[in-house]
N, CA, C and O atoms as a Tripos MOL2 file, in Angstrom:
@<TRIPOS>MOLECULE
protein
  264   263    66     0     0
PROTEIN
NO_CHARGES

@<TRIPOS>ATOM
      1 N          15.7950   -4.4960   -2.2910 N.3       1 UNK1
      2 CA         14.9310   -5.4500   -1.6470 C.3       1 UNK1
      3 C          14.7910   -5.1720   -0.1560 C.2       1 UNK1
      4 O          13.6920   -5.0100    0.3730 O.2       1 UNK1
      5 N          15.9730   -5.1210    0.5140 N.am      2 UNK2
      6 CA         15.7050   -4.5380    2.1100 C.3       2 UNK2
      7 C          14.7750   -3.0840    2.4940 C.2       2 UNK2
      8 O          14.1520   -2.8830    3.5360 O.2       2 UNK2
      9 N          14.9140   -2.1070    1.2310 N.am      3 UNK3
     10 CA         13.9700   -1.4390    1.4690 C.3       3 UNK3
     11 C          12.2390   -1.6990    1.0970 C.2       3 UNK3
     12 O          11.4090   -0.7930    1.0310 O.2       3 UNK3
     13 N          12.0590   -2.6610    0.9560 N.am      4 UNK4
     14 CA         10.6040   -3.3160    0.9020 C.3       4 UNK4
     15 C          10.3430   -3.6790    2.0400 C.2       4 UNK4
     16 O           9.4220   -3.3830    2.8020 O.2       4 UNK4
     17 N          11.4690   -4.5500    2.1600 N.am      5 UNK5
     18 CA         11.1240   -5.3510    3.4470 C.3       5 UNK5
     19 C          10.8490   -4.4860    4.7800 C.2       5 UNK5
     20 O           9.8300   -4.4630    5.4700 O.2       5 UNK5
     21 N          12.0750   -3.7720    4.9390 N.am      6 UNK6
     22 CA         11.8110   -2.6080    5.8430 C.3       6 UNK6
     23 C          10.6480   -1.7300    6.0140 C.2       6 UNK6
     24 O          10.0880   -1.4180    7.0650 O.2       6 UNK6
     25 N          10.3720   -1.3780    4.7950 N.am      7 UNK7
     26 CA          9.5390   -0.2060    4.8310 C.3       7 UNK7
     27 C           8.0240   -0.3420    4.3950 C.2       7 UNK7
     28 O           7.0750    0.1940    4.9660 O.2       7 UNK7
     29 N           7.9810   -0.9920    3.5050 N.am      8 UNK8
     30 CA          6.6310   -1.2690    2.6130 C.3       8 UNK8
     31 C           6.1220   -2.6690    3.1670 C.2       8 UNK8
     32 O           4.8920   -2.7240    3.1410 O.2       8 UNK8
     33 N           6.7680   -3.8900    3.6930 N.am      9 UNK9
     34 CA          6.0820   -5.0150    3.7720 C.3       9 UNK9
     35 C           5.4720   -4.4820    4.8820 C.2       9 UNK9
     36 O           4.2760   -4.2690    4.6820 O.2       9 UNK9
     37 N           5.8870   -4.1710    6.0530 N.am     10 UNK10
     38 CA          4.9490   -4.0980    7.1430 C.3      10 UNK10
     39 C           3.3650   -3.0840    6.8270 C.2      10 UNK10
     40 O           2.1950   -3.2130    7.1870 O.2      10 UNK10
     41 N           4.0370   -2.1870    6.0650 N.am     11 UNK11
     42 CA          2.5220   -1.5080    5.8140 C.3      11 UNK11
     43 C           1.4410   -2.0660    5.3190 C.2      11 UNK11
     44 O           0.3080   -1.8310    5.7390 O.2      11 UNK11
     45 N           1.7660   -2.9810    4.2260 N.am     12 UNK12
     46 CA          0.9310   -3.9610    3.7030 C.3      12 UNK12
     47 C           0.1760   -4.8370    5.0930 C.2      12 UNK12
     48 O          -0.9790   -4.7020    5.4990 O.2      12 UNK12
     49 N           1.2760   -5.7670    5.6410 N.am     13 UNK13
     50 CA          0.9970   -6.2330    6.8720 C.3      13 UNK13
     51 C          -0.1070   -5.2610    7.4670 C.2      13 UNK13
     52 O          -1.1000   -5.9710    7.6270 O.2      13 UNK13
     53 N          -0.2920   -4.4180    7.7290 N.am     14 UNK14
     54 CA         -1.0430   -3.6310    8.4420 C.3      14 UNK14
     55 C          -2.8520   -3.4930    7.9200 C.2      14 UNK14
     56 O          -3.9470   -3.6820    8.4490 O.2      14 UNK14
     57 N          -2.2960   -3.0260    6.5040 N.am     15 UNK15
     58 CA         -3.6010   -3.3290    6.0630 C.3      15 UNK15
     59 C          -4.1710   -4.5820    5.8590 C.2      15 UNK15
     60 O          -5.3640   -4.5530    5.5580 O.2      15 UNK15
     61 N          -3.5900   -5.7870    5.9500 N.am     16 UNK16
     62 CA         -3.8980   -7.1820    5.7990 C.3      16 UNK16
     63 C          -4.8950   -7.4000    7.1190 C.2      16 UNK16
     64 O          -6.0300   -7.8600    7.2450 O.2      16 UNK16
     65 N          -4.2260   -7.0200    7.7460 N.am     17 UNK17
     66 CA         -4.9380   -7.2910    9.5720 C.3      17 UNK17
     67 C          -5.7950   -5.8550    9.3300 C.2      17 UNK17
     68 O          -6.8610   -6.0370    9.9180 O.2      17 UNK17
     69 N          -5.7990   -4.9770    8.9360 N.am     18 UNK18
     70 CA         -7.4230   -4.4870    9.0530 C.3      18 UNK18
     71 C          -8.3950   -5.0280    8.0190 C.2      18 UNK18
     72 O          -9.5190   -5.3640    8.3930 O.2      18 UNK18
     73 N          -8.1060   -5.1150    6.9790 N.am     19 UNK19
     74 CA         -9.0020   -5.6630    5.9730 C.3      19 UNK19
     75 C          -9.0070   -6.6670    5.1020 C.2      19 UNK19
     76 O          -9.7890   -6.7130    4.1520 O.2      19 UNK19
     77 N          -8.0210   -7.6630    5.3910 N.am     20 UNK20
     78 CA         -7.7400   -8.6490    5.2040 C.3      20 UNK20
     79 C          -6.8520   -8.9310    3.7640 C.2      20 UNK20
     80 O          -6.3200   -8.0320    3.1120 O.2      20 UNK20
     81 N          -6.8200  -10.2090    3.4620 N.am     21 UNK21
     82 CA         -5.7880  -10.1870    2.5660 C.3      21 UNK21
     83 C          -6.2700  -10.0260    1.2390 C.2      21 UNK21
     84 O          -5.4900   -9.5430    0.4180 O.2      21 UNK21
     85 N          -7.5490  -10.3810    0.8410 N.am     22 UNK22
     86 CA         -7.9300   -9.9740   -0.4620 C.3      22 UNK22
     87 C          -7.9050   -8.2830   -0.7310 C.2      22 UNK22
     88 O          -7.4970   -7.8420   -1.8050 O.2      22 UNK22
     89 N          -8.3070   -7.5370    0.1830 N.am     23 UNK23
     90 CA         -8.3100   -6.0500   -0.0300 C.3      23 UNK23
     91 C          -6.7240   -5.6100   -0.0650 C.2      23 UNK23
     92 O          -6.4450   -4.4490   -0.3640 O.2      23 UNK23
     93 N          -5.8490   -6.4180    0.1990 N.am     24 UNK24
     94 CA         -3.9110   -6.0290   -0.2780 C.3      24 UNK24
     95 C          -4.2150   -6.1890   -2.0650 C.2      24 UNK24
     96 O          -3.6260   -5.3330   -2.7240 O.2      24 UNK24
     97 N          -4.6720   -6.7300   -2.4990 N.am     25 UNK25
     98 CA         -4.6770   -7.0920   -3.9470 C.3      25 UNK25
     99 C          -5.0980   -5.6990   -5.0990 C.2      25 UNK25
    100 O          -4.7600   -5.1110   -6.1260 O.2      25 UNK25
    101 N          -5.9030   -5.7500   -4.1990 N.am     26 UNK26
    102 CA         -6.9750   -4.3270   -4.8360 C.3      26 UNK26
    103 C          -5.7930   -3.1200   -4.9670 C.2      26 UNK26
    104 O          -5.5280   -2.8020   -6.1270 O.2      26 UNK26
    105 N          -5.1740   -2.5300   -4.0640 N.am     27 UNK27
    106 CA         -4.7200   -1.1720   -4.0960 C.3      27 UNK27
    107 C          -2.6730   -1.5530   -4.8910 C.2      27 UNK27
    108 O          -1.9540   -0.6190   -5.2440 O.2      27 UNK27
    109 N          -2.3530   -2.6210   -4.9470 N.am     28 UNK28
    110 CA         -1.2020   -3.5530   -5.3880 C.3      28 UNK28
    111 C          -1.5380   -3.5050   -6.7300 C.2      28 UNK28
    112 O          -0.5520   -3.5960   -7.4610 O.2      28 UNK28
    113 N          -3.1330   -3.3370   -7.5840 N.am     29 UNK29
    114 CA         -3.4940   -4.2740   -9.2650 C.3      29 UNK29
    115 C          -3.1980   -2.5610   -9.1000 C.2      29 UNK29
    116 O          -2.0250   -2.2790   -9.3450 O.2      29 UNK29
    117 N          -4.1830   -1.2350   -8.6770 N.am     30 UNK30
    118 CA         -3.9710    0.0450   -9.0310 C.3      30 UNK30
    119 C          -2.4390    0.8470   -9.2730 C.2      30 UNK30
    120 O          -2.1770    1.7050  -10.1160 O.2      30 UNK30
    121 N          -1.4800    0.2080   -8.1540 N.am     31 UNK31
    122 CA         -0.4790    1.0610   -8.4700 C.3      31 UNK31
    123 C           0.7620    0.4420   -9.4810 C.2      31 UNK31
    124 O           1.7210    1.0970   -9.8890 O.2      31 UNK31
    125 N           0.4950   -0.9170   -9.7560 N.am     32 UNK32
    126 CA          0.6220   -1.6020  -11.3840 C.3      32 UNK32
    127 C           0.5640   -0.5720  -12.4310 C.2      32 UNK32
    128 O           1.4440   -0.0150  -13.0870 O.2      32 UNK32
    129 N          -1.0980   -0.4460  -12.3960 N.am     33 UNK33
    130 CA         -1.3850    0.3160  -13.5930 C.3      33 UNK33
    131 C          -1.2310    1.7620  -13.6640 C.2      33 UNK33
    132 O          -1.3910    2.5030  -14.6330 O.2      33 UNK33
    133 N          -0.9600    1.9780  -12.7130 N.am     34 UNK34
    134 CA         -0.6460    3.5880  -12.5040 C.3      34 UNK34
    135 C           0.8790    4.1030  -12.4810 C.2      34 UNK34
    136 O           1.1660    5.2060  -12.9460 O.2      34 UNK34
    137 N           1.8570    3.2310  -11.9080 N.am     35 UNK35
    138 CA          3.0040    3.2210  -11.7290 C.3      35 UNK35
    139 C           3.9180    4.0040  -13.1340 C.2      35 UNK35
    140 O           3.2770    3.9620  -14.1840 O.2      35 UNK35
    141 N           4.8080    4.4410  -13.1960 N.am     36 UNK36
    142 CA          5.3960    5.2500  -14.3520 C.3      36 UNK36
    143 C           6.7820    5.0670  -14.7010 C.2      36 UNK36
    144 O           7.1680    3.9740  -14.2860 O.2      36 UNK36
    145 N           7.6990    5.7280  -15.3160 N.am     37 UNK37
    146 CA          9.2400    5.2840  -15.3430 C.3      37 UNK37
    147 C          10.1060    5.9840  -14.2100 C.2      37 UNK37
    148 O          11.2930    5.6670  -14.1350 O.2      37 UNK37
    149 N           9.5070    7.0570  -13.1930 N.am     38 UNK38
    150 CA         10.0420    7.2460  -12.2780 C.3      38 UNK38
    151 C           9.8460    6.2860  -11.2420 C.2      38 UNK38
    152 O          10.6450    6.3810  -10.3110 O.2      38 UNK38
    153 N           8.6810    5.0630  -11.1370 N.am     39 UNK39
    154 CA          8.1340    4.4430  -10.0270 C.3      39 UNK39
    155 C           8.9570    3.1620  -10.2290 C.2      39 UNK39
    156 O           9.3640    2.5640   -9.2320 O.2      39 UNK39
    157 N           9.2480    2.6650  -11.5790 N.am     40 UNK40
    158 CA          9.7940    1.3300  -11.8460 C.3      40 UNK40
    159 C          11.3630    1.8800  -11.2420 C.2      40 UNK40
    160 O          11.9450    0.9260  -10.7250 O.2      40 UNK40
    161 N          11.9140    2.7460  -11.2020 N.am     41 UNK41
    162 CA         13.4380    2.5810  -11.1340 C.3      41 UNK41
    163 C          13.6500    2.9050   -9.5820 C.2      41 UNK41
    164 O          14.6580    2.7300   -8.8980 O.2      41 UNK41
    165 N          12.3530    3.4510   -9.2160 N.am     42 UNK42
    166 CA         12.2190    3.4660   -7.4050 C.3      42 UNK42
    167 C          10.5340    2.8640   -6.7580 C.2      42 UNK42
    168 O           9.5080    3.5000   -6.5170 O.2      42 UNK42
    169 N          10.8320    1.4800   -6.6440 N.am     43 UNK43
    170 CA          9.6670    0.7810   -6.9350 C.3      43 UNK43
    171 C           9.5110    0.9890   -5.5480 C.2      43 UNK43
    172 O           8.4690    1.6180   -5.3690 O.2      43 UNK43
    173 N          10.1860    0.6940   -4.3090 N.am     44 UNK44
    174 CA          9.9000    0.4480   -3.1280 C.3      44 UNK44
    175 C           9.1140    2.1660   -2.6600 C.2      44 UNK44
    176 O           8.0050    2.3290   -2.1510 O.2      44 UNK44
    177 N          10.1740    3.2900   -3.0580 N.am     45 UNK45
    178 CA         10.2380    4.7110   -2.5640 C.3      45 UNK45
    179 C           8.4930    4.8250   -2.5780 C.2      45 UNK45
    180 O           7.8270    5.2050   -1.6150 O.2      45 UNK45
    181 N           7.8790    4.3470   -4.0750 N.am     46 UNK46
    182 CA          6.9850    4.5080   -5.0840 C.3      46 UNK46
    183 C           5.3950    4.0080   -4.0770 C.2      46 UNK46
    184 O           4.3970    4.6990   -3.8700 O.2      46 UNK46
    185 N           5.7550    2.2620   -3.5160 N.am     47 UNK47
    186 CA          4.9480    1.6650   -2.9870 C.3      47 UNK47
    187 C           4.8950    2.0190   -1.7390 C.2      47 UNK47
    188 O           3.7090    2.0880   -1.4170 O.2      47 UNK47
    189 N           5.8910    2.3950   -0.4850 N.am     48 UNK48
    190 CA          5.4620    2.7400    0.4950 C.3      48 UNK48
    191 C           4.7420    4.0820    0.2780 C.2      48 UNK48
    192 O           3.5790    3.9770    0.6680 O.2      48 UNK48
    193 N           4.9890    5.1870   -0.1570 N.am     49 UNK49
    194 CA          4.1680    6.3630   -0.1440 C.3      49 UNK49
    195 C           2.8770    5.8690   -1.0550 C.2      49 UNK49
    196 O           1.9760    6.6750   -0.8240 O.2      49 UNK49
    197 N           2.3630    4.7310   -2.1260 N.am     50 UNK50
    198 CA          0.9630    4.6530   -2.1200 C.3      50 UNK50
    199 C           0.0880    4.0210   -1.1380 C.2      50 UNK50
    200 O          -1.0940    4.3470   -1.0280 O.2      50 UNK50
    201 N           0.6860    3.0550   -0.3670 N.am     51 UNK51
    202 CA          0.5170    1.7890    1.1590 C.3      51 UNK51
    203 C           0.0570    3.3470    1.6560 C.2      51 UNK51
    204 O          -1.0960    3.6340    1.9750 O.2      51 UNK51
    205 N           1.0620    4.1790    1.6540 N.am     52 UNK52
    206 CA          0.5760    4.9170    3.3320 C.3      52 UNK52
    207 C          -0.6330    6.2890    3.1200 C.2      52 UNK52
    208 O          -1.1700    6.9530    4.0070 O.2      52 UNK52
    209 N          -0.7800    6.3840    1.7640 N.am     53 UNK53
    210 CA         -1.5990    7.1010    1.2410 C.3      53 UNK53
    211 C          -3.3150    5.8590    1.5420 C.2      53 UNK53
    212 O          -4.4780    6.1420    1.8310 O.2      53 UNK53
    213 N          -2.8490    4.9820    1.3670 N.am     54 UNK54
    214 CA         -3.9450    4.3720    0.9480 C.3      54 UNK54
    215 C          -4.6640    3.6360    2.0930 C.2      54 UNK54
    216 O          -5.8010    3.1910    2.2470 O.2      54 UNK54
    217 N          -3.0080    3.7130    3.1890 N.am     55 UNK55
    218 CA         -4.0110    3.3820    4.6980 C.3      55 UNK55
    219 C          -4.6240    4.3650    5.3230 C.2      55 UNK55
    220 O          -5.5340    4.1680    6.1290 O.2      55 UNK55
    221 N          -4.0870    5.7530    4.9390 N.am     56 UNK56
    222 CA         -5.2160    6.6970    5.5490 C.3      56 UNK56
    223 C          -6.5980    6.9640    5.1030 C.2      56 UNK56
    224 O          -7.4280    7.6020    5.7500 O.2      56 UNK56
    225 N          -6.8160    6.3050    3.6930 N.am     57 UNK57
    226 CA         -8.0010    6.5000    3.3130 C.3      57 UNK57
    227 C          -9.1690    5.0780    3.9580 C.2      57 UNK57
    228 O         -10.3880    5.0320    4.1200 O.2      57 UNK57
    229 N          -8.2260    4.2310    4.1480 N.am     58 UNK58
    230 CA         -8.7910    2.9750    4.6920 C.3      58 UNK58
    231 C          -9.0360    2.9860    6.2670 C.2      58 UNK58
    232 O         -10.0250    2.4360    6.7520 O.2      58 UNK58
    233 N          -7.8800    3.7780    7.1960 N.am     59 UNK59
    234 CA         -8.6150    4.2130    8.5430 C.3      59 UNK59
    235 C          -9.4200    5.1660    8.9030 C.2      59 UNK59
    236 O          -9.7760    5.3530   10.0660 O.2      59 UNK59
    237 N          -9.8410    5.9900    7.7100 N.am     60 UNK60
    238 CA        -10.7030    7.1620    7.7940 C.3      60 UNK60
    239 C         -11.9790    6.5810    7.3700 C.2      60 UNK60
    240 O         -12.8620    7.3850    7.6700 O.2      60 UNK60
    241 N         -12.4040    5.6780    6.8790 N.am     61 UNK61
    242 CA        -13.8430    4.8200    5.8900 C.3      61 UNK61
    243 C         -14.2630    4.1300    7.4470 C.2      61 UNK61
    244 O         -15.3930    4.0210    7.9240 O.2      61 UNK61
    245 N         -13.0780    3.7550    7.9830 N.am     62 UNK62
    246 CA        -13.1450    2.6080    9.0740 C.3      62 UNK62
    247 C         -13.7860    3.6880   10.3880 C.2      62 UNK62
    248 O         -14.7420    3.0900   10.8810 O.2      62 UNK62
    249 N         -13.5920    4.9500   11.0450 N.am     63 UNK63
    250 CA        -13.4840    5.4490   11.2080 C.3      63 UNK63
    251 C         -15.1360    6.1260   10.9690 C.2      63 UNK63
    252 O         -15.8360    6.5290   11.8990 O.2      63 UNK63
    253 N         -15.5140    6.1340    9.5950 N.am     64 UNK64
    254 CA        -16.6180    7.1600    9.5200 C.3      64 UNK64
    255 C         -17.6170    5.8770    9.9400 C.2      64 UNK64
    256 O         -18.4460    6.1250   10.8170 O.2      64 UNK64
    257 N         -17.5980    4.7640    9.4740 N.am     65 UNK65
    258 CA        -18.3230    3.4550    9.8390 C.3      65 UNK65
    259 C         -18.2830    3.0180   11.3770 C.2      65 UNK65
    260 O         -18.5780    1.8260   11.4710 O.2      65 UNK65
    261 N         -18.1070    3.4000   12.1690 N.am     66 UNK66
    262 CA        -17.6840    3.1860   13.5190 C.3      66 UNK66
    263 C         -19.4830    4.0350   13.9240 C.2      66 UNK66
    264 O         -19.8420    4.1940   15.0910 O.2      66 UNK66
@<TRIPOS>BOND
     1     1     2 1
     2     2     3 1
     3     3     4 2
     4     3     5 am
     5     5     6 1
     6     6     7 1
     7     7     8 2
     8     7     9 am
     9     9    10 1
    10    10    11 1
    11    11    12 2
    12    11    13 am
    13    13    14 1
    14    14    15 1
    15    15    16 2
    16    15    17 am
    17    17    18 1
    18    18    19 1
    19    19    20 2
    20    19    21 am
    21    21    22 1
    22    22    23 1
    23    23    24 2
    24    23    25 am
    25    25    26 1
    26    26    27 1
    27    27    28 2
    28    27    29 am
    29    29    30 1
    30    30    31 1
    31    31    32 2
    32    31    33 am
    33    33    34 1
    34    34    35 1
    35    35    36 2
    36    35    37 am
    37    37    38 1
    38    38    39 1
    39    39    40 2
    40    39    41 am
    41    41    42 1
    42    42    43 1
    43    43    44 2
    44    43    45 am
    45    45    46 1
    46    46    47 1
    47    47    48 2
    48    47    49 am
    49    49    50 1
    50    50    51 1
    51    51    52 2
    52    51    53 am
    53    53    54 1
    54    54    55 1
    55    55    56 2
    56    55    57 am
    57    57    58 1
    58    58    59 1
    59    59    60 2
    60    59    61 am
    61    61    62 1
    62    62    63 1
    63    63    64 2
    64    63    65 am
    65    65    66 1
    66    66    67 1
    67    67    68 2
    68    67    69 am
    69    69    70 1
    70    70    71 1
    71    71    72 2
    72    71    73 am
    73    73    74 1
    74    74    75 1
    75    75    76 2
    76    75    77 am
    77    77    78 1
    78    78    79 1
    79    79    80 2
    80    79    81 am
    81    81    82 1
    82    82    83 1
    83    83    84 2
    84    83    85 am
    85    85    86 1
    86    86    87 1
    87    87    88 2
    88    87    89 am
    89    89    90 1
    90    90    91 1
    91    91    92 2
    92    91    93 am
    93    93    94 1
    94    94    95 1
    95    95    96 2
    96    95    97 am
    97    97    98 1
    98    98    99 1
    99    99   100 2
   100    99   101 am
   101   101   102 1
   102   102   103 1
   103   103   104 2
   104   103   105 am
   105   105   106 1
   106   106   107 1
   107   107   108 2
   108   107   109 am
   109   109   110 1
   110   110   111 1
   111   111   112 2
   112   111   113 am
   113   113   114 1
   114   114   115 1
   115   115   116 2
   116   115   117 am
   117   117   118 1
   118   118   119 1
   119   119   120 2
   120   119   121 am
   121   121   122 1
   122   122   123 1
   123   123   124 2
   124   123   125 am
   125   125   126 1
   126   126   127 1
   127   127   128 2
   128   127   129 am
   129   129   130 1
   130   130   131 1
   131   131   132 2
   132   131   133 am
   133   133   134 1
   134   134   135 1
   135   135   136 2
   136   135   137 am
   137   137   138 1
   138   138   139 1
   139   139   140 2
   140   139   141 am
   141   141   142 1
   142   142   143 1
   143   143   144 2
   144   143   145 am
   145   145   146 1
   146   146   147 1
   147   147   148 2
   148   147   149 am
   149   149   150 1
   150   150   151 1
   151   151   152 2
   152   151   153 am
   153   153   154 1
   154   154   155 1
   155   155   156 2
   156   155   157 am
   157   157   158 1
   158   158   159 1
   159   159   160 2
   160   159   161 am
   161   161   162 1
   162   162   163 1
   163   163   164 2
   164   163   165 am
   165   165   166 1
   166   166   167 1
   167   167   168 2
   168   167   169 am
   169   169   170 1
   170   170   171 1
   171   171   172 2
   172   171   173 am
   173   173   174 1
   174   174   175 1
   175   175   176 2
   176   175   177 am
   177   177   178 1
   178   178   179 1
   179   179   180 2
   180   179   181 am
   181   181   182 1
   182   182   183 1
   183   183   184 2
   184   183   185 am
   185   185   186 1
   186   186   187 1
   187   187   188 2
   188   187   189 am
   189   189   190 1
   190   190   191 1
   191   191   192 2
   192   191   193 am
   193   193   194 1
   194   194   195 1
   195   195   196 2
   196   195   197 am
   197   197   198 1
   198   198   199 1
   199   199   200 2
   200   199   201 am
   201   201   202 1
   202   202   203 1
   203   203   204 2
   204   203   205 am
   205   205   206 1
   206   206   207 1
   207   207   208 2
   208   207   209 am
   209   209   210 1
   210   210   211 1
   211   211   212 2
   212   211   213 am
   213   213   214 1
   214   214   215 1
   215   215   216 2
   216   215   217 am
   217   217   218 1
   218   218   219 1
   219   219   220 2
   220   219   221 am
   221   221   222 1
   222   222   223 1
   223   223   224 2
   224   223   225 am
   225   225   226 1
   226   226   227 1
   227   227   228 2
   228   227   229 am
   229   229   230 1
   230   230   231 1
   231   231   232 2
   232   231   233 am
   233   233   234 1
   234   234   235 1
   235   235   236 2
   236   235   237 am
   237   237   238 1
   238   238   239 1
   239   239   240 2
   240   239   241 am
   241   241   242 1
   242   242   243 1
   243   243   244 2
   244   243   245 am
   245   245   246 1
   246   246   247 1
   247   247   248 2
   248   247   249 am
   249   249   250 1
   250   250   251 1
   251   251   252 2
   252   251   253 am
   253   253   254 1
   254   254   255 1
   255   255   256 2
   256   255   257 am
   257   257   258 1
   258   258   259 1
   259   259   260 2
   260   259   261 am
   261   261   262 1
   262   262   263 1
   263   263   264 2
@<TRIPOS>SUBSTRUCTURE
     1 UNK1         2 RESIDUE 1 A UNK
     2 UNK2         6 RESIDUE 1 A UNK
     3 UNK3        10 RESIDUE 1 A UNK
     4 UNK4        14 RESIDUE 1 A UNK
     5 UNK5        18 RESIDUE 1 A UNK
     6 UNK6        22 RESIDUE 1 A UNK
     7 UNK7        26 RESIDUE 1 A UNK
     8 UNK8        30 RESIDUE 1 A UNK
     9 UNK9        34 RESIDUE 1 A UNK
    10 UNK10       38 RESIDUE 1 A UNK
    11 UNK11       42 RESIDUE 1 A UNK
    12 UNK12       46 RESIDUE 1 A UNK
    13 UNK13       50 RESIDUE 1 A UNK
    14 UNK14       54 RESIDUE 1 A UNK
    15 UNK15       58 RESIDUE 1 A UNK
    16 UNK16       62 RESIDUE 1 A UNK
    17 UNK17       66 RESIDUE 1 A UNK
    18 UNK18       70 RESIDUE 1 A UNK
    19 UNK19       74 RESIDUE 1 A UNK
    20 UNK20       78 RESIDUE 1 A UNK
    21 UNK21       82 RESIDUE 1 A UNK
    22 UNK22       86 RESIDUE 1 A UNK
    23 UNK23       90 RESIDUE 1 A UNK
    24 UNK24       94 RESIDUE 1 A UNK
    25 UNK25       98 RESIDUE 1 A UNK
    26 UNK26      102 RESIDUE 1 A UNK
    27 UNK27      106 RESIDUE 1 A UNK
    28 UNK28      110 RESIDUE 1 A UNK
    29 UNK29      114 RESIDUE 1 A UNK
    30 UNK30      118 RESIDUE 1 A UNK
    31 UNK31      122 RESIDUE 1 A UNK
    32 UNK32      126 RESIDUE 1 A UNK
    33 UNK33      130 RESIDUE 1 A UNK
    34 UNK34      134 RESIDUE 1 A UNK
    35 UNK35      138 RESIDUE 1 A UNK
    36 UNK36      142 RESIDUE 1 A UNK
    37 UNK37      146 RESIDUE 1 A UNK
    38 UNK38      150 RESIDUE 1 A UNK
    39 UNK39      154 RESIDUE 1 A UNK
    40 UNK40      158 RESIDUE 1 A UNK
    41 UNK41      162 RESIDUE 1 A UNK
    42 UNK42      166 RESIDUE 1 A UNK
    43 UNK43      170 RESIDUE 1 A UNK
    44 UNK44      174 RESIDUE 1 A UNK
    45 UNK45      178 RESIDUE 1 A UNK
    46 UNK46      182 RESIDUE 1 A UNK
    47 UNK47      186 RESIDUE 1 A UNK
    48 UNK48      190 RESIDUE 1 A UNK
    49 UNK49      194 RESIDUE 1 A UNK
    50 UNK50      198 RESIDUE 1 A UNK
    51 UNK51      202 RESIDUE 1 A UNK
    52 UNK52      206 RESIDUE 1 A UNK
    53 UNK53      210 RESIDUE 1 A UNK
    54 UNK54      214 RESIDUE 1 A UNK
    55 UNK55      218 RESIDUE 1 A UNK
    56 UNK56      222 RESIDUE 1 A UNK
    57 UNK57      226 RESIDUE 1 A UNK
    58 UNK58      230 RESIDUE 1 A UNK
    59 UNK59      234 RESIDUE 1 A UNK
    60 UNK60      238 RESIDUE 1 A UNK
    61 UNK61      242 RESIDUE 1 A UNK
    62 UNK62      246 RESIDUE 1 A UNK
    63 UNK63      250 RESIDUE 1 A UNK
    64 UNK64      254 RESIDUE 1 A UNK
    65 UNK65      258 RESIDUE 1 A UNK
    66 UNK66      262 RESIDUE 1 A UNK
């Protein structure tokens, strides 16, 4: 649990304040369904590397829209 908190909540946090809180939902339902038996037994390891995958695709959109 401390490694969520540590590592993965703030990233979320991050994308919340760029795109608010309904768009946290969206990339959270994908790695649900995508997630595997290596991701469930390292759920946090699993979610910060999709968060940080998924904020670079979200500051790069932000970015080409500018």
């Amino acid at each position: 649990m401390s490694g969520l908190r540590k590592n993965v909540y703030p990233l979320y946090d991050e994308l919340k304040d760029i795109r608010g809180l309904n768009d946290v939902k969206e990339p959270l339902a994908y790695v649900n369904d995508k997630q595997d038996n290596y991701a469930k037994k390292n759920i946090a390891r699993y979610l910060k590397k999709s968060i940080e995958q998924y904020l670079q695709i979200v500051k790069r959109q932000d970015i080409d829209h500018e």
